[in-house]
N, CA, C and O atoms as a DFTB+ gen file, in Angstrom:
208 C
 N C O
     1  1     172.023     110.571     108.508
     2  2     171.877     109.987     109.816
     3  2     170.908     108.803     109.738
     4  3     169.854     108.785     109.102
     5  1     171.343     107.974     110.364
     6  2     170.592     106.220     110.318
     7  2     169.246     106.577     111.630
     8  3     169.302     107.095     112.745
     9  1     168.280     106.083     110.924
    10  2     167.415     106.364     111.688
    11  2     166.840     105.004     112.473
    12  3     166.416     104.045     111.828
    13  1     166.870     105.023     113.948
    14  2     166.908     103.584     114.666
    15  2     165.451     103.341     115.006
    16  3     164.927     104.122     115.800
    17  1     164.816     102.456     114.553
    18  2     163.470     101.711     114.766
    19  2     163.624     101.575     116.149
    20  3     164.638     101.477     116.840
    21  1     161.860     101.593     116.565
    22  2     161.859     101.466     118.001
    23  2     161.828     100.530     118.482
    24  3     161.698     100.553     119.706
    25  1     161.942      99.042     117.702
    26  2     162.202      98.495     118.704
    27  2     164.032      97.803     119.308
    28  3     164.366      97.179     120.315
    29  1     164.733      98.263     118.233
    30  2     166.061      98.622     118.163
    31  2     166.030      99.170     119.690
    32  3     166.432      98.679     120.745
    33  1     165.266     100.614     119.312
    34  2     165.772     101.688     120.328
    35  2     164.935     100.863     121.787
    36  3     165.364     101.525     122.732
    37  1     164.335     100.176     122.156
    38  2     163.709      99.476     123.288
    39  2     164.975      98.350     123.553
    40  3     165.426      98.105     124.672
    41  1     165.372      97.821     122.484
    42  2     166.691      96.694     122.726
    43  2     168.217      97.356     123.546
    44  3     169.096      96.715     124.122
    45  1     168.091      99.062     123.298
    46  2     169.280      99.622     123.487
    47  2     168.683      99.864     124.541
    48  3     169.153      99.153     125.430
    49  1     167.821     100.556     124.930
    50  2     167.441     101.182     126.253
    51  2     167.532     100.165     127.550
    52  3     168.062     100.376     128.641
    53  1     166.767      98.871     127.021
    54  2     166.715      97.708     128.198
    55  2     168.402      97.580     128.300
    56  3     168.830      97.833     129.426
    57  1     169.197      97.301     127.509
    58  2     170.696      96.917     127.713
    59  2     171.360      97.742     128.869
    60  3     172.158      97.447     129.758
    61  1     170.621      99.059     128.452
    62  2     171.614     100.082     129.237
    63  2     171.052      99.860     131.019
    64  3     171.762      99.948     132.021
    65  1     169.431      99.527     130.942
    66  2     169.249      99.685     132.442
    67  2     169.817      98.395     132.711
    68  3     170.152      98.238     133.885
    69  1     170.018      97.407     131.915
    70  2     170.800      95.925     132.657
    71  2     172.354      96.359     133.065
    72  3     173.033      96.389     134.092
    73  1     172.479      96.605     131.981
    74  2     174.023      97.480     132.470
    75  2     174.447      97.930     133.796
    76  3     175.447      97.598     134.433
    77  1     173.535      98.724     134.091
    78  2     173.627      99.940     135.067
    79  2     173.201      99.369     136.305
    80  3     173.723      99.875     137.298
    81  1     172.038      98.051     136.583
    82  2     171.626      97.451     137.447
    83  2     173.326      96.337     137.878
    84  3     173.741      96.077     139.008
    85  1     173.830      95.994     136.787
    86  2     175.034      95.049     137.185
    87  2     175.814      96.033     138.095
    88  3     176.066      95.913     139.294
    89  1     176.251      97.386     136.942
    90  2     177.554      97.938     137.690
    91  2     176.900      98.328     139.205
    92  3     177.815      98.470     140.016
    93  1     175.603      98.533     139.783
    94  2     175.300      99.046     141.159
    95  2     174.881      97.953     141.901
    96  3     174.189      97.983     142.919
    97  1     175.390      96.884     141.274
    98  2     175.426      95.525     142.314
    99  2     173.667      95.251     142.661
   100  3     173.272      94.819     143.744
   101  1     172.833      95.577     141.590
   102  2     171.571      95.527     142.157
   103  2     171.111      94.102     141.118
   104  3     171.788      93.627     140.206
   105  1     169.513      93.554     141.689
   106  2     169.036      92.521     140.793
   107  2     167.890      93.073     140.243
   108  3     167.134      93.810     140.877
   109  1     167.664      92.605     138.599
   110  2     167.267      92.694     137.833
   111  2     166.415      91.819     137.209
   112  3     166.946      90.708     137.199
   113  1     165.121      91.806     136.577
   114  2     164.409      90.438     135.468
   115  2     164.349      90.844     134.057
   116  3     163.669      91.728     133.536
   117  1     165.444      89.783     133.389
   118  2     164.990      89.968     131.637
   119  2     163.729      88.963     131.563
   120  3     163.838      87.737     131.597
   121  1     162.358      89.767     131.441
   122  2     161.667      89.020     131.145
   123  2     161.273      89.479     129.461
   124  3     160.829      90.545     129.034
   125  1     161.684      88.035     128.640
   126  2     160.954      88.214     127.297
   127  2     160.352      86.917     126.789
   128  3     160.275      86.066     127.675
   129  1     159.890      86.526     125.562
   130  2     159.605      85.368     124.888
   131  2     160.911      84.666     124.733
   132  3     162.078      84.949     125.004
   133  1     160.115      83.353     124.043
   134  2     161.099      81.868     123.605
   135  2     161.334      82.554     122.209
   136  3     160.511      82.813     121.331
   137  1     162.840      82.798     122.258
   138  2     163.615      83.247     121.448
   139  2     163.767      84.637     120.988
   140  3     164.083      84.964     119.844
   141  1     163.489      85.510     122.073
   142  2     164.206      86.476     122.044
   143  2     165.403      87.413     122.296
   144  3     165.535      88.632     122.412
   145  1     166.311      86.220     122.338
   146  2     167.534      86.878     122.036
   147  2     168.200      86.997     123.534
   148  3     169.380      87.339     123.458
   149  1     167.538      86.715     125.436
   150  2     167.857      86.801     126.261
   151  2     169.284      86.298     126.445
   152  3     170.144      87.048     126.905
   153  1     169.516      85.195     126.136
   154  2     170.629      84.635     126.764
   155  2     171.795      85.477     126.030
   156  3     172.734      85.847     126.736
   157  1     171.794      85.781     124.742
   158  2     172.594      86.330     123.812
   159  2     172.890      87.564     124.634
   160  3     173.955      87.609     125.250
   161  1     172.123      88.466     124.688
   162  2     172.360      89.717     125.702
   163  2     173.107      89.790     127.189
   164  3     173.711      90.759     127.648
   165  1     172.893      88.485     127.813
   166  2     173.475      88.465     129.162
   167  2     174.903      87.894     128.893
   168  3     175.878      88.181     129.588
   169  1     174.933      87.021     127.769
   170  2     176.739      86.812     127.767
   171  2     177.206      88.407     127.012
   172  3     178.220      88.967     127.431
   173  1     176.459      88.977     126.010
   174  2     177.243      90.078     125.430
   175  2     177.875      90.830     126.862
   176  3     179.027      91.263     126.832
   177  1     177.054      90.948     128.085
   178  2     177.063      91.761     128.721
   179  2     177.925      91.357     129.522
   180  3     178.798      92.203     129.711
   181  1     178.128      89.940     130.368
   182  2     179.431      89.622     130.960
   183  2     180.968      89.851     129.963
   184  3     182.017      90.398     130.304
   185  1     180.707      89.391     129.032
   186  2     181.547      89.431     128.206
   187  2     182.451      90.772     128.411
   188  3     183.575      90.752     128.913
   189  1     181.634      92.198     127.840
   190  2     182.268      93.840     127.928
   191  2     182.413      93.660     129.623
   192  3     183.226      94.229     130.352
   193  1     181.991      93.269     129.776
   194  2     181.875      93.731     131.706
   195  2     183.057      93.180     132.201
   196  3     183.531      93.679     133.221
   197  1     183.734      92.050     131.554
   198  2     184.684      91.257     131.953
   199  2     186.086      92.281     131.087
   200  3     187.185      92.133     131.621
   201  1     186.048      93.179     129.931
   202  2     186.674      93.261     129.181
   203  2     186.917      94.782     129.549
   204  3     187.755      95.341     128.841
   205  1     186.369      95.482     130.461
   206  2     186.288      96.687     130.708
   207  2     187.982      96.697     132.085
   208  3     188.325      97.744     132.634
């Protein structure tokens, strides 16, 4: 069994409450640093959301 670093497991956890804030029509803040990966996460997430 692959064992997931925490901050992996902080990258999965935030996804899921963004997730869950889209599907209940609620608003949300990704607040992180210059170049952490924000914008990348919000298209992954339209992207499945569009594909579902």
């Amino acid at each position: 069994m692959t064992k997931i670093n925490p901050a992996e497991r902080a990258s999965i956890e935030a996804l899921e409450q963004l997730r869950s804030c889209i599907d209940k029509g609620l608003c949300f803040r990704l607040e992180a640093g210059a170049g952490a990966g924000k914008q990348s996460r919000i298209t992954y997430v339209e992207f499945t959301s569009y594909s579902l």
